[in-house]
N, C-alpha and C positions, 0 to 999 in steps of 0.2 A: 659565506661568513654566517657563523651562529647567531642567533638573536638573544635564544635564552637555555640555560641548563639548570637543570635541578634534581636535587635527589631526596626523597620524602618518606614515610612510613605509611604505610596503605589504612591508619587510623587518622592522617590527616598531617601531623607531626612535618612541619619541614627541617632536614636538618641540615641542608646546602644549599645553595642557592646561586647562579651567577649572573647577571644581566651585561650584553654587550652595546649598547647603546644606552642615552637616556629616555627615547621610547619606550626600550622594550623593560627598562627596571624601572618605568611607570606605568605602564600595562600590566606587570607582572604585581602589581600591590593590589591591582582593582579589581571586582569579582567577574568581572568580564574577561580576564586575560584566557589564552588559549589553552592553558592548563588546568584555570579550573574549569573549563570549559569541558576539557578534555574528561576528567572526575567527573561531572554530574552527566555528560551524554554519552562517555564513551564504558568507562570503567562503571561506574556503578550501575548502567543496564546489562553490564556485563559483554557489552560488546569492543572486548579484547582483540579478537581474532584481525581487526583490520590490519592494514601493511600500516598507513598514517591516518591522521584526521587532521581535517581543516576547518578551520575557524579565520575569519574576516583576514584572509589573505597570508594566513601563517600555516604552516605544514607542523604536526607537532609528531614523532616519533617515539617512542617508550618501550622501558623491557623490564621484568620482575626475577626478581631473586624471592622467592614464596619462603626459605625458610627462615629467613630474617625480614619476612612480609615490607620489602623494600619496590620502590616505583623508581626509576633513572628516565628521565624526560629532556628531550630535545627540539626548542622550537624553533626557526628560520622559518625565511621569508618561502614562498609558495614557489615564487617565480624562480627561485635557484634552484640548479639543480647537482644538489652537493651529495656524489654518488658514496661519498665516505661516512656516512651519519652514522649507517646500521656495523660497522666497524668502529666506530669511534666510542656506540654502547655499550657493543660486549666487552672491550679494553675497559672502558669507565666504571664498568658492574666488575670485571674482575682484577680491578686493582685496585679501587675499595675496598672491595670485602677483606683481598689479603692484607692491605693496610689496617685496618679498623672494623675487625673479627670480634678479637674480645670483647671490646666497647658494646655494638651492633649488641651483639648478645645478650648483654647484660642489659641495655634499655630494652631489648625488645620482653626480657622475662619480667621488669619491672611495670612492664607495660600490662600483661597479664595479670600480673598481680592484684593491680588496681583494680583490672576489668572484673576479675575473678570476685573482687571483695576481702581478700586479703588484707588491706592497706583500709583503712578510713580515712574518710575525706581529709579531712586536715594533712594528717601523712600526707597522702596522694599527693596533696598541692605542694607539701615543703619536698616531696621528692623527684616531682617534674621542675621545679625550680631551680633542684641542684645541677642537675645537667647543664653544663657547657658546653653547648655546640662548637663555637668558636675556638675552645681552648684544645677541645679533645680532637679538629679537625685541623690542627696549626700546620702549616705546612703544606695541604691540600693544595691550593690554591696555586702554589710554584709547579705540584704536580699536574695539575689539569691543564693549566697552559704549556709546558713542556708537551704534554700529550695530543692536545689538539694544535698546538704548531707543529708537529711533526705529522700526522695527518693530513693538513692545509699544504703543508710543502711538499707531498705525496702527491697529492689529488693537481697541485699544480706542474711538476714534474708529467704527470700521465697528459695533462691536456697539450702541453708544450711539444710531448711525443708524436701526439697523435697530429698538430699542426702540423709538425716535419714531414710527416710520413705525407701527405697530401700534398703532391706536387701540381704547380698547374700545368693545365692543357693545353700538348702544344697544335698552333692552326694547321689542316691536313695543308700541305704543298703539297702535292701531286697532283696533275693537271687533271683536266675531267676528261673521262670515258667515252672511248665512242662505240664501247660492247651496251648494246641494246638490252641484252640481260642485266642491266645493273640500274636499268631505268625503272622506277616504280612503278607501277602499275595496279590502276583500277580495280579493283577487286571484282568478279563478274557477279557473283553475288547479289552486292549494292545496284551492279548495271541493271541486273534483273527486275531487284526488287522493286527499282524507280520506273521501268517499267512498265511494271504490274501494275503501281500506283496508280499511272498515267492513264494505263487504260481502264482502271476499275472508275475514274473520278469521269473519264469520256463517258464508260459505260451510264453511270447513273444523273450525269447532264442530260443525257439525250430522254434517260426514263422521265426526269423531273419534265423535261420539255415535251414529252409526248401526252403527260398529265395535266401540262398547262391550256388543254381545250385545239389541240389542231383538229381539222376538220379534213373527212377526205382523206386517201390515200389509203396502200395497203397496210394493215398491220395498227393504223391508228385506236385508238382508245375512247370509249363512250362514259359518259355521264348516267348515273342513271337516276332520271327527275325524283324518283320514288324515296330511295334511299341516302341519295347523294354519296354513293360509291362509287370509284372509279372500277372497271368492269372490260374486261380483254371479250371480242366479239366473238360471239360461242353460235353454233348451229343451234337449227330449228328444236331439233328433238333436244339437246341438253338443257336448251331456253323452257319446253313447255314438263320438262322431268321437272324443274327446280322451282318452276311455279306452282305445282301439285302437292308439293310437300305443307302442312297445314301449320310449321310452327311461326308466332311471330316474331320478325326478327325487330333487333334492336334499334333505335335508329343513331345514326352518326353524324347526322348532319352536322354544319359548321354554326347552324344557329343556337343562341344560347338554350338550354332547357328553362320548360318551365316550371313555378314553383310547385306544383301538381307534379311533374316528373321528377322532383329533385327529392321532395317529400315521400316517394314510394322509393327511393334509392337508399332511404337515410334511415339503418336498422338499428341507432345509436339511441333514440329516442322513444318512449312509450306511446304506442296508439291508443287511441282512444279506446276499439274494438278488440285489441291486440290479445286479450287475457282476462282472465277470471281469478277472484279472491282465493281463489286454490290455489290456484297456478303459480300467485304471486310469493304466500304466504311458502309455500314452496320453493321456490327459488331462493328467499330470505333464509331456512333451515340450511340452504347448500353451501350460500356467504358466509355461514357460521359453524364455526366446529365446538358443541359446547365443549367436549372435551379437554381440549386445546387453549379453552379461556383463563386468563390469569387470574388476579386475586387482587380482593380490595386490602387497602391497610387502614390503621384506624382511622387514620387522617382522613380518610373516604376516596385515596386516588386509587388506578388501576395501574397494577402492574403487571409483567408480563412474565410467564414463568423462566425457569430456569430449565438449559438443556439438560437433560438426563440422558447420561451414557449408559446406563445400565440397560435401557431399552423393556420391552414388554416382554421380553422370554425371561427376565428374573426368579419370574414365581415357579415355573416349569422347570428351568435347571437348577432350584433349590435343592429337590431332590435327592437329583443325580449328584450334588455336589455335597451332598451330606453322607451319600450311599460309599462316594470314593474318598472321605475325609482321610482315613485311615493310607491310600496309597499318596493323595498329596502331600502329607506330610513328610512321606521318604523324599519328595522333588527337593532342589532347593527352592528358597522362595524366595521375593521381591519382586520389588515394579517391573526391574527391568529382564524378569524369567529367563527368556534364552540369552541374553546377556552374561548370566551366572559363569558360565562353560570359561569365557573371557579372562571372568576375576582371578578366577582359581592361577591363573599362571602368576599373580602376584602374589606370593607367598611368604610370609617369615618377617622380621624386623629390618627392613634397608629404608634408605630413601630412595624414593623414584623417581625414576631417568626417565629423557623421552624414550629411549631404547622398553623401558619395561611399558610405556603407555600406550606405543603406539597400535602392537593387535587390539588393543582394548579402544582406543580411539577408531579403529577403522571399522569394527564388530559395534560401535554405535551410532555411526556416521550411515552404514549400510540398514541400520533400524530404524535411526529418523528418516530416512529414502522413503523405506518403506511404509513409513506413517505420511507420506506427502509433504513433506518436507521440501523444497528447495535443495539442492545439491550446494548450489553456493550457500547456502545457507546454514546445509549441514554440517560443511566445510569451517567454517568462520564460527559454531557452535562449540564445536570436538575441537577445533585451536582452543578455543574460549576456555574450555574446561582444564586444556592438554599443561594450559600455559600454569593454571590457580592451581596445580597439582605437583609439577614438576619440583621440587627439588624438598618434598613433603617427608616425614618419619610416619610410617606405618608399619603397625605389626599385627601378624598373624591374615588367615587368608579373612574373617568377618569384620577385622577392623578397615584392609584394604577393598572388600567390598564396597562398604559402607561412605566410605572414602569417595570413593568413582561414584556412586548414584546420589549420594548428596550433592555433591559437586553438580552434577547433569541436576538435577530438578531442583538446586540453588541458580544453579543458571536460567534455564528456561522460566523460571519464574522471576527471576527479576527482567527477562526479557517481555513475559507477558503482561509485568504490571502496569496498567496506564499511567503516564506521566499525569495526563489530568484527566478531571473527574468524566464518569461515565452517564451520570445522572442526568440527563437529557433535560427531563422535568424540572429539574433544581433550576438548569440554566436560564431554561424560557422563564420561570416564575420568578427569577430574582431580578430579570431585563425587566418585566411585565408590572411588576412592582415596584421598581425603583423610583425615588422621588422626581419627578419634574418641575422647572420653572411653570407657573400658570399661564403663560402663552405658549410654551413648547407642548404642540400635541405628542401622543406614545407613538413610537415607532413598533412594528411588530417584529417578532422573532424570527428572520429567514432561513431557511435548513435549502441549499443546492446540495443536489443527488450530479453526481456525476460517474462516469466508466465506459466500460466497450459494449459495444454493440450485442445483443440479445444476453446479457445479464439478468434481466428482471427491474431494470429500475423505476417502471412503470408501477409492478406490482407492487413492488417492495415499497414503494413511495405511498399506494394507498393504506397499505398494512399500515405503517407508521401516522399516518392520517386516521384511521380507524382505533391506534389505543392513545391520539391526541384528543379523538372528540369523546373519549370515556371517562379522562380527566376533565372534562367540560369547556375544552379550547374551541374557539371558532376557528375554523383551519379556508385559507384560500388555495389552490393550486394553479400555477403557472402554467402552462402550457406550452414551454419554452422549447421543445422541441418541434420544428417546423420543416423539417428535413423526411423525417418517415411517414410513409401514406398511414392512414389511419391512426396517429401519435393521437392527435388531439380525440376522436372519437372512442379511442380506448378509455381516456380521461373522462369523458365526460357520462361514458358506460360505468366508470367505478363512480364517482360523483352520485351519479343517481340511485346506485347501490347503498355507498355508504351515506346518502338521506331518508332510507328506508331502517337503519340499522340506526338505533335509538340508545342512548345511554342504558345502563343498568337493563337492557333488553328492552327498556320503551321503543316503538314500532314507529315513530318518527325522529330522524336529526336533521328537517327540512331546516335551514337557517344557518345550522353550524358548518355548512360545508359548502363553497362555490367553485365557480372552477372561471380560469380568466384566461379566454383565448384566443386571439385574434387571426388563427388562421394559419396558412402555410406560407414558406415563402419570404415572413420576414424576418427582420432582425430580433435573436434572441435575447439579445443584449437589453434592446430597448423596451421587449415585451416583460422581459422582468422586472425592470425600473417603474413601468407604468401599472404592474402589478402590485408590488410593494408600495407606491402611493395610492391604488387604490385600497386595498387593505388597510392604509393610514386612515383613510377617509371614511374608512363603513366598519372600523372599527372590529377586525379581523387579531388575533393573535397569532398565529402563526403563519407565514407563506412556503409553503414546499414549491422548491423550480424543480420543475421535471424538464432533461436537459437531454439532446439527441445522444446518443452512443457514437464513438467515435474509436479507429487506433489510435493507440497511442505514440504512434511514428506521423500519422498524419499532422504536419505540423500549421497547415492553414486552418484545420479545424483545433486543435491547440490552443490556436491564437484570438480563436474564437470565441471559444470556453475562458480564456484567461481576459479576456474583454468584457466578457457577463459579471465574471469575477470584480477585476475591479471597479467594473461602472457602479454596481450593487454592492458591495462589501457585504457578503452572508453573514451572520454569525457563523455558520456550520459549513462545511462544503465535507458532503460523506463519499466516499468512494464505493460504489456498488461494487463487490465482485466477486468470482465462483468461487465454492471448496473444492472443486474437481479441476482448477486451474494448474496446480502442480510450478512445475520451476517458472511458467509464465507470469507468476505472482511477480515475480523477482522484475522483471522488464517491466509493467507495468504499472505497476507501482511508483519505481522509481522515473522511468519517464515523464507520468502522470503529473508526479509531486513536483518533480525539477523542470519541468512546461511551466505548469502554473506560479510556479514561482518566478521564473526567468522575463516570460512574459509578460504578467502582471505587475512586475517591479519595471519593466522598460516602458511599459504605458500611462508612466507619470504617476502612479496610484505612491510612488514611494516606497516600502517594503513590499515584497511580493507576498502573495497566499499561499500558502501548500494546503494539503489534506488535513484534516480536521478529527477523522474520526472513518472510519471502514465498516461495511453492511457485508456480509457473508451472505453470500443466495443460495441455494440446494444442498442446506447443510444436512438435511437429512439422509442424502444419497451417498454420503462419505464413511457412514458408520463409526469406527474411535480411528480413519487417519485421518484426523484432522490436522494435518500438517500447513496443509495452506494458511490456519490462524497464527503459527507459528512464521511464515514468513514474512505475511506481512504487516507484523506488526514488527516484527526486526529491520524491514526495509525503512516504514518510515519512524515507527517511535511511538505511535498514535494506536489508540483502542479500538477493539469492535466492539462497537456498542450497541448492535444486534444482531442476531443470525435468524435469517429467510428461511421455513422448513416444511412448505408444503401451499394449498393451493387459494386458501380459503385467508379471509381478515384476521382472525386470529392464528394463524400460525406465524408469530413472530417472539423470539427467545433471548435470553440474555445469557449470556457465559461467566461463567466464576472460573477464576485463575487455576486452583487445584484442579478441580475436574478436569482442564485442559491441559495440565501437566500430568495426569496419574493416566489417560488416554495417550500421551503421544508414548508415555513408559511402558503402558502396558503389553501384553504379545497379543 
């Protein structure tokens, strides 16, 4: 059973409407309902191409007639599964239109009109006034329930069939066998294997018990006072060969070390004797790439520059590109270059069918591949466009061109635009300044880094620490990953770095940067709570969690992350991850996002958290295919609000939308 139907104007305009319960034509008034739900995250990101979408338990399905820029919308409940929808819409789109052609028509050119400026305002309002929906659709209403009862009585017809045809099962009567062949049998296999088990578990009983100090007998095992290594009995000459060798060995004993041994093990920290002011002053130039530094604005903050696709061979192939002016000119030209070859079969004044789109959709689908793209994704793009195009007037083959590549970088750009703002700074300064009761102390800003395993998110997490302490933030880091040998010593190697690396190039930021780590081993969840209060307490601005790497299938560790999550509520939770990731973007992403959400809403927090905002790592090894920003920002909805591009603190970039769309066009 349907919930809700409606048919509207893609300027917003509803001009049908049906509700079948009093729920759903009270849902359907309020700005929450599944339709406009539908408008602001599905349609106007442009992401068209899905089969449905769901929203708080309803399934909404939809289909376009482009040349009377019409939407036909169908919502029901999730849990039903009514195989008759996507037939019910092409009926409903095409006995409309042959009903209420003229009409359709004529408000859609008045519509124009308006848009164009044709009409002034006064007009405009007495001629959208004049329209009667209700009068010029009289009669509809007898038709669409005629049509969806005849459907319902279809679809229940089919299920009734298919119950018949399912006979039950009758119990075998025939007595049991006494052919031995028909008896199941063990698989020798498993015999083996359990076996194998048996004796590999005897085997290593007997090793552990031979290491547990027996004395005496052939074959027994020795202690050796020296080293406290267990040690199989070796003749004279091997014993006095292996004592002549002069290097020293390590020792293993089971006694704890002491703080003398632990302190020569520990290369995370500066010696006393360790270096000289060269040496140092040195190492500081390596930390810092001037070239790569961004730029202050009058306000006095530090920003970060902007990626440049044009790259460093510009100057050198200016040239050669001014020398061949004259033959480029014969090429055809635009964004989408080899593309062109495509257009050319769309010729002359017709409307176009999917029949004329689809070489053209498959010759763009095989170029987004090729920019790194997502397959699903390039799939669900070339629908996107395939769909805004179909049933369009074009003429001549530069108007149909024109056509198709608008379309494609109308699309990709409303896919790439962030919902919400990318200003990282804005956010922390507007948390940072907001007013407080006078006993309520400030809370600081916290930014969680999460993703998979050997990303970068160590690195990339001190980069981001490095142009927060240029804005003049005191930055804490967490140390929230207690799982990987050397996590926390990494940390506390950048820490000591970036307190050497001084605002505006001053040679100390001793104060503005700590690092809060208790160790390995424990729970992450609660090292970040106790980080963030301390931060409360000394008067910290921002907390970066650095958080283990994990798959995103691994669902104990998931559940681990989504527990950090909502004990702490971040402001920001960024997803670290590669541009050389390719269709794994796709998995990842979405796993990621619907983990933390699933789980973090089951552990009482109430709403769940998803991703916030996306870090690109090795964007500089991908050159213009940057397709991977392209998909995941389609997976989940959210911005990159920086990209990773190289080794040093200042190599971290920001992206603008065009640039990222005239790169995925380009050849």
């Amino acid at each position: 059973m349907l919930d809700h139907c409606s048919i509207s104007h893609k300027g917003g305009i509803v001009l049908w409407s049906r509700s079948f319960t009093p729920e759903a034509s009270y849902l359907a008034s309020s700005p929450s309902s599944p339709v406009n739900s539908l408008i602001r995250e599905a349609l106007i990101e442009g992401r068209t191409a899905e089969e449905k979408y769901e929203k708080d338990g309803y399934a909404v399905k939809w289909t376009f007639f482009n040349d009377l820029e019409l939407i036909f919308v169908v919502a029901y409940h999730r849990i039903l599964q009514l195989t008759y929808v996507d037939d019910l819409l092409a009926a409903l789109k095409a006995l409309f239109i042959k009903l209420f052609e003229p009409f359709l028509a004529t408000f859609v050119a008045s519509l124009h009109a308006i848009k164009s400026g044709k009409l002034v305002s006064t007009a405009a309002r007495d001629s959208l006034k004049a329209w009667n929906f209700a009068k010029a659709f009289e009669g509809w209403d007898s038709v669409f329930e005629k049509l969806l009862k005849g459907f319902e009585d279809k679809a229940a017809q089919e299920r009734k069939s298919r119950y018949r045809q399912v006979a039950p099962a009758l119990p075998d009567s025939s007595p049991p066998s006494d052919d031995l062949s028909t008896v199941p049998s063990e698989s020798s296999i498993a015999v083996q294997d359990e076996q194998q088990i048996a004796r590999n578990v005897q085997a290593l009983k007997n090793r552990l018990r031979g290491r547990g100090g027996r004395r005496g007998g052939r074959g027994a095992t020795r202690v050796d006072s020296e080293s406290g290594r267990d040690s199989m009995p070796t003749s004279d000459s091997e014993s006095t060969s292996k004592r002549a060798k002069g290097k020293a060995q390590r020792k293993w004993g089971e006694s704890a070390p002491s703080e003398t041994e632990m302190a020569s093990l520990d290369f995370s920290i500066d010696k006393p004797d360790s270096g000289t002011s060269g040496h140092l002053s040195h190492d500081l130039q390596a930390l810092v790439d001037k070239a790569s530094l961004g730029t202050r604005t009058r306000d006095g903050f530090y920003e970060v520059k902007d990626w440049d696709f044009g790259g460093k061979d510009d100057e050198a192939n200016g040239a050669i590109t001014r020398a061949l002016k004259n033959e480029a000119a014969k090429q055809p030209t635009g964004s989408l270059g080899a593309l062109s070859s495509l257009f050319s079969r769309l010729t002359g004044s017709k409307v176009l069918t999917e029949q004329d789109l689809k070489p053209v959709l498959e010759g763009m689908k095989q170029h987004l591949m090729k920019k790194n793209v997502a397959m699903e994704i390039a799939d669900k793009v070339c629908e996107g466009v395939g769909e805004s195009l179909v049933g369009k007037k074009v003429g001549g083959f530069q108007t149909t061109s024109n056509a198709v590549r608008t379309a494609l970088s109308s699309s990709l750009t409303r896919i790439l635009t962030p919902k919400t703002s990318t200003d990282l700074l804005l956010s922390i300064r507007t948390k940072l300044s907001s007013p407080l009761p006078s006993a309520q102390q400030r809370m600081p800003y916290s930014i969680t880094f999460v993703g998979v395993n050997g990303v970068g998110k160590s690195t990339n997490l001190s980069k981001v620490c490095f142009w927060l302490i240029q804005n003049g933030m005191r930055v804490l880091i967490a140390a929230c990953d207690t799982f990987r040998s050397g996590a926390v010593e990494q940390l506390r190697v950048h820490v000591r770095n970036l307190s050497m690396l001084g605002v505006n190039g001053a040679t100390n930021s001793k104060g503005r940067v700590e690092l809060y780590e208790k160790g390995y081993g424990k729970d992450a969840a609660g090292i970040a709570k106790e980080a963030i209060a301390y931060a409360k307490d000394n008067d910290f601005d921002v907390v970066l969690i650095d958080t283990a790497g994990r798959m995103q299938d691994n669902e104990p560790l998931m559940r681990a992350l989504a527990k950090l999550v909502s004990a702490n509520n971040p402001d920001k939770i960024i997803f670290v991850g590669e541009a050389l990731v390719g269709n794994e973007a796709v998995d990842q992403l979405t796993k990621f996002d619907r983990a933390l959400r699933d789980f973090s809403s089951a552990s009482g927090s109430g709403k769940g958290r998803g991703i916030d905002g996306m870090l690109v790592t090795k964007w500089d090894t991908v050159d213009d295919k940057v397709g991977a920003a392209l998909s995941m920002t389609y997976v989940t909805g959210q911005p990159i609000i920086f990209v990773g591009c190289g080794q040093t603190y200042t190599d971290l970039r920001q992206l603008r939308v065009a640039n990222v769309v005239q790169a995925i066009l380009s050849d």
